[in-house]
C-alpha positions as CSV (number, residue, x, y, z in Angstrom):
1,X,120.4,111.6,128.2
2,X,123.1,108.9,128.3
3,X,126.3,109.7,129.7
4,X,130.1,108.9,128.8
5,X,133.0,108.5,130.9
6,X,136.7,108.5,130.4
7,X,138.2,107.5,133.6
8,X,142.0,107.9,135.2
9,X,143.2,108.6,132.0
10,X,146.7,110.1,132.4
11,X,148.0,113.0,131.0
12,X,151.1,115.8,130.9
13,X,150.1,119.3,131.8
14,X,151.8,122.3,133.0
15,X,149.9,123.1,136.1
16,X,150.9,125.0,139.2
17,X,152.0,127.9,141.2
18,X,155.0,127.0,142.7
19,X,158.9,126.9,140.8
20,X,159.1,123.2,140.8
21,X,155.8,123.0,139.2
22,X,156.6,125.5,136.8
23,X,159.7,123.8,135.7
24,X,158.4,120.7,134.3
25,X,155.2,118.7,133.7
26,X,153.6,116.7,135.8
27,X,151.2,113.7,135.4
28,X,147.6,114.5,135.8
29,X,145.0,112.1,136.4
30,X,141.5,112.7,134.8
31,X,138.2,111.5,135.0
32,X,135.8,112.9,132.9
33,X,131.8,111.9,132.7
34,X,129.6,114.3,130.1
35,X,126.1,113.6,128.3
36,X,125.5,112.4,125.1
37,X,122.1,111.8,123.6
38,X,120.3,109.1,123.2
39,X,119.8,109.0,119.9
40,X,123.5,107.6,119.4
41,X,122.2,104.4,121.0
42,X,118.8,103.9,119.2
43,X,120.5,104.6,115.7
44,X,123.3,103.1,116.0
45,X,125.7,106.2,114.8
46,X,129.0,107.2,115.6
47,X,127.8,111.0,114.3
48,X,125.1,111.2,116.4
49,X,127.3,111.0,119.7
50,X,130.7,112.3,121.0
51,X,133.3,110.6,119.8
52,X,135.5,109.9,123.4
53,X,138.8,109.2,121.2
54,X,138.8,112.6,119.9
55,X,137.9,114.1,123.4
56,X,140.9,112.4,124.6
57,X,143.0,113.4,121.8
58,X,142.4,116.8,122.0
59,X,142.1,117.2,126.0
60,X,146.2,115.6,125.4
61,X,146.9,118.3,123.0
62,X,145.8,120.9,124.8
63,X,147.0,120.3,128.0
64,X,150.5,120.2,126.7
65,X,150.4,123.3,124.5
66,X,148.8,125.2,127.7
67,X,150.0,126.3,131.2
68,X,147.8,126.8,134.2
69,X,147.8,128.2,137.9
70,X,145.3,126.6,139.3
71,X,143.6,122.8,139.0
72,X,140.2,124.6,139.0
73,X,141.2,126.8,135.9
74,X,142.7,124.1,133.9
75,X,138.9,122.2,134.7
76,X,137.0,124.9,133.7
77,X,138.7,125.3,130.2
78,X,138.2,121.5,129.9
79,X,134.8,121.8,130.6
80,X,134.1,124.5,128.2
81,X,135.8,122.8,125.5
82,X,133.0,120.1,125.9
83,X,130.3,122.2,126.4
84,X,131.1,125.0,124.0
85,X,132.9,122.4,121.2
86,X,131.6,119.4,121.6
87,X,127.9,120.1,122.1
88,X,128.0,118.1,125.7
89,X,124.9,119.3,127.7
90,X,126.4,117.9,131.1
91,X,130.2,117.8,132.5
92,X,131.8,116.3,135.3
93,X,135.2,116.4,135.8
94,X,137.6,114.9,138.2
95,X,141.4,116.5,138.2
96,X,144.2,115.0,140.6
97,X,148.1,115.6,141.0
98,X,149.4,112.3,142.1
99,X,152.0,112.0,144.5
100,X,152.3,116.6,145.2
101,X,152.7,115.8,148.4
102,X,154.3,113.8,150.9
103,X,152.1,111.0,152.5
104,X,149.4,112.2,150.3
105,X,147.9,110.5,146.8
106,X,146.2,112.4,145.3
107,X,145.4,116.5,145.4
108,X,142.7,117.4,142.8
109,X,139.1,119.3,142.1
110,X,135.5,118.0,141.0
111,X,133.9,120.3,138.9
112,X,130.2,119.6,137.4
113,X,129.0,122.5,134.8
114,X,125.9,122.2,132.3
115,X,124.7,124.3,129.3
116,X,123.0,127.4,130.3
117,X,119.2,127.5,128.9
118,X,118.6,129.2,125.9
């Protein structure tokens, strides 16, 4: 298995539980690693792998059509979107709100999920 990875890619999202994060979107910061086969690499074929411009394209769109409490849910739909839709039998994914928090970064999640044998 090869892997991809999209890292601190930025994006809009309504995410939170509080009024002020309710009231606007805020800038998410996303890193994203799944597995690809490795038969991309040996033929040299687009078709064979996952295309990372459409994952970010559509991650993008459905962030901002969506709402979500929590970091970890918002995660877990993004992971199941490239397990589920994308065919990806690995997913890591790295979530942070930047700046939530005074004298803090970053608040986020980690979540790693695989396809579930057959």
């Amino acid at each position: 298995m090869d892997f991809i990875f999209i890292e601190e890619m930025r994006v809009e999202a309504h995410v939170g539980i509080y009024a002020r994060e309710k009231a606007a979107p805020q800038t998410l910061d996303i890193s994203l690693t799944f597995g690809v086969s490795d038969e991309a690499a040996r033929d040299d074929d687009i078709a064979k792998t996952i295309d990372y411009a459409v994952v970010i394209e559509r991650i993008r769109r459905e962030l901002a059509e969506r709402h979500f409490n929590l970091l970890e849910t918002l995660g877990e739909y993004v992971i199941g979107l490239m397990l589920d839709e994308f065919g990806a039998p690995w997913v890591k994914i790295s979530i942070a709100k930047i700046g939530i928090a005074r004298g803090v970064k970053r608040v986020g999640v980690q979540i790693e999920r695989s396809r579930s044998p057959l």
